[in-house]
C-alpha positions as CSV (number, residue, x, y, z in Angstrom):
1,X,-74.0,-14.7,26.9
2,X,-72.9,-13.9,23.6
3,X,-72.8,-11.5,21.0
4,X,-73.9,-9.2,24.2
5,X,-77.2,-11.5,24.2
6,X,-78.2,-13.2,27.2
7,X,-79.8,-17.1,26.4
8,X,-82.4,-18.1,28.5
9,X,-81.4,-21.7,30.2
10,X,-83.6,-24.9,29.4
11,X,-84.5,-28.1,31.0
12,X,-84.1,-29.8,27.7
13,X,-80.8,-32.4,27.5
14,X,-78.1,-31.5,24.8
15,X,-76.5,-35.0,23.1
16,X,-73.0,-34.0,22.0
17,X,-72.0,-36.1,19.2
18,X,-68.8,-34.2,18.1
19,X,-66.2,-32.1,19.4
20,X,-64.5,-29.4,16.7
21,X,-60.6,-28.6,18.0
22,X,-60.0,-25.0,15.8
23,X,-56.8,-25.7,14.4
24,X,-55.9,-28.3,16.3
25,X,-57.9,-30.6,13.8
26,X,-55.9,-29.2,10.9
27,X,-52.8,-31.0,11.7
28,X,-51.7,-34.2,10.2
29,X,-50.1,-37.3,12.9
30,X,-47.5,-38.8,10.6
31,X,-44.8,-41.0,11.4
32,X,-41.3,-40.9,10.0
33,X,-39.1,-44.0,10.2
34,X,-35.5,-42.7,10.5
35,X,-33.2,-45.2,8.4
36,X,-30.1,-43.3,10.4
37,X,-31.0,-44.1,13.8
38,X,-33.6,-46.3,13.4
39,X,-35.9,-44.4,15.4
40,X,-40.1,-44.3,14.4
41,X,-40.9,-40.7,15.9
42,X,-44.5,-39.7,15.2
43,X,-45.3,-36.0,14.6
44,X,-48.1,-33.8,14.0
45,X,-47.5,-31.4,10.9
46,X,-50.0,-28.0,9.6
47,X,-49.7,-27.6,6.1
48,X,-51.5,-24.3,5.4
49,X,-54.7,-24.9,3.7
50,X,-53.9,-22.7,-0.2
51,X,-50.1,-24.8,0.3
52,X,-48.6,-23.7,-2.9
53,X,-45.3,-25.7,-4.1
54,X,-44.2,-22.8,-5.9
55,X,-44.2,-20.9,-2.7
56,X,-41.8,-20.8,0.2
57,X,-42.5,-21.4,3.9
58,X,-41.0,-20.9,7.1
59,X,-41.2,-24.2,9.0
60,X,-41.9,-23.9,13.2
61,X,-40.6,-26.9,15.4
62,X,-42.1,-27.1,18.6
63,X,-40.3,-28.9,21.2
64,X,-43.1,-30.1,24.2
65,X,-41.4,-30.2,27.5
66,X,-41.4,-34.1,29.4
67,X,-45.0,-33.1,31.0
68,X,-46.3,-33.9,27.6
69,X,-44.3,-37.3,27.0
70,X,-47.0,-39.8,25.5
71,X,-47.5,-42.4,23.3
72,X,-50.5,-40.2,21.7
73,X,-49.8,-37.9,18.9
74,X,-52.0,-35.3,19.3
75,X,-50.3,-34.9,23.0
76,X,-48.4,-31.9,21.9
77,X,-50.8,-29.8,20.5
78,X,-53.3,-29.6,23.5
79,X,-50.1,-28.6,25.9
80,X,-51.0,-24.4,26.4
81,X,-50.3,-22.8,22.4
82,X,-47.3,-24.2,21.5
83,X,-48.2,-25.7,18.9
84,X,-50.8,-24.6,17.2
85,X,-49.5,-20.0,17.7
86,X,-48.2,-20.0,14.1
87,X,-51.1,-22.3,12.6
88,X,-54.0,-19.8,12.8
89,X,-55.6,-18.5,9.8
90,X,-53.7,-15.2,10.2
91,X,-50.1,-16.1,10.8
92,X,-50.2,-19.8,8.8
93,X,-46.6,-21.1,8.5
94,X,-45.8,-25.1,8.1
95,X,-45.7,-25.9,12.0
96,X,-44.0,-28.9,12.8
97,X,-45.1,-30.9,16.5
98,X,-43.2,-34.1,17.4
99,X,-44.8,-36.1,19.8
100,X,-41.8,-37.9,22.0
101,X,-42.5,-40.7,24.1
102,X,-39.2,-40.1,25.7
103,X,-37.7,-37.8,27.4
104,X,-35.3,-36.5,24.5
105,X,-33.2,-33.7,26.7
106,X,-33.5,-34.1,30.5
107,X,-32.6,-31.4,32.6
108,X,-28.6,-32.9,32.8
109,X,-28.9,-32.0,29.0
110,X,-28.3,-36.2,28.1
111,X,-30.1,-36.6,24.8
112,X,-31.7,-39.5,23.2
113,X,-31.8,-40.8,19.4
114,X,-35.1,-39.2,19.5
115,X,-32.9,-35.8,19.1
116,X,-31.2,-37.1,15.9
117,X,-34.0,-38.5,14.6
118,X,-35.8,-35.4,15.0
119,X,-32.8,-33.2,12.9
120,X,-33.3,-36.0,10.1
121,X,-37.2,-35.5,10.3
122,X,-36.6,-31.7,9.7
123,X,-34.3,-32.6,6.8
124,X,-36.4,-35.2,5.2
125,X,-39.8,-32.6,5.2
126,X,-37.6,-29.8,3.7
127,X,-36.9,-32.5,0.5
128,X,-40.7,-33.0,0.4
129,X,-42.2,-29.5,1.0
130,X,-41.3,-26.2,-0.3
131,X,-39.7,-25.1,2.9
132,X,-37.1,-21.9,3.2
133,X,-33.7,-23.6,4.7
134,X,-33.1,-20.0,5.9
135,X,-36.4,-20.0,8.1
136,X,-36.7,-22.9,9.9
137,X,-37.3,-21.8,13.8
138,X,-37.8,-23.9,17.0
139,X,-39.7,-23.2,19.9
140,X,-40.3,-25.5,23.2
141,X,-42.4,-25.6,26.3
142,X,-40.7,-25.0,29.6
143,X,-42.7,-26.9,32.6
144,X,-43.7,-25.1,35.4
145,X,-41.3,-24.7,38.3
């Protein structure tokens, strides 16, 4: 049903050639190759789609918990909303998605270079985007218990 309209099933077959992932497809997988720790650490960034360099942005880190640890990129931003709460049309903000292949903070809070790497990827984005240094927020998954 939709639209309160009820569409009458068919014996015909459907071919789908292409999937559309709302605002999931609007983020770019980068890499950034951190000269400090030596560290590649490949991310997936929204930039809102009127981005206006004379204009100020808040910039969201999300932090996926180890359930999401992959070598894929786009990993992040299919684990639950994350990633992608702050990228819809109504509350667009630059949104910021590392995907680690490591487990950066395990539950005995030991950290990796991934951590470091990740605080000189924040650093290096607010040098090439107009982002507000006083609105720069993090938020992270918490796997299930």
């Amino acid at each position: 049903m939709t639209n309160g309209r009820v569409i009458a099933g068919s014996d015909r077959i459907v071919d789908t050639t292409a999937a559309k992932n709302l605002i999931v497809d609007d983020f770019r997988q980068l890499e950034f190759n951190d000269p400090r720790t030596v560290k590649s650490l490949r991310y997936n960034l929204f930039v809102p789609k009127n981005y206006d360099v004379g204009k100020s942005y808040p910039l969201v880190l999300f932090m996926h918990d180890a359930g999401a640890t992959s070598d894929v990129t786009r990993t992040t931003l299919f684990q639950g909303l994350g990633a992608i709460a702050w990228a819809s049309p109504a509350d667009q903000a630059k949104r910021l998605a590392p995907q680690f292949a490591e487990i950066i903070a395990d539950d005995d809070s030991k950290t990796s270079d991934a951590l470091d790497a990740t605080i000189n990827l924040i650093k290096a984005l607010t040098e090439e985007y107009s982002v507000d240094k006083n609105r720069i927020y993090t938020t992270a998954s918490r796997a299930a218990a």
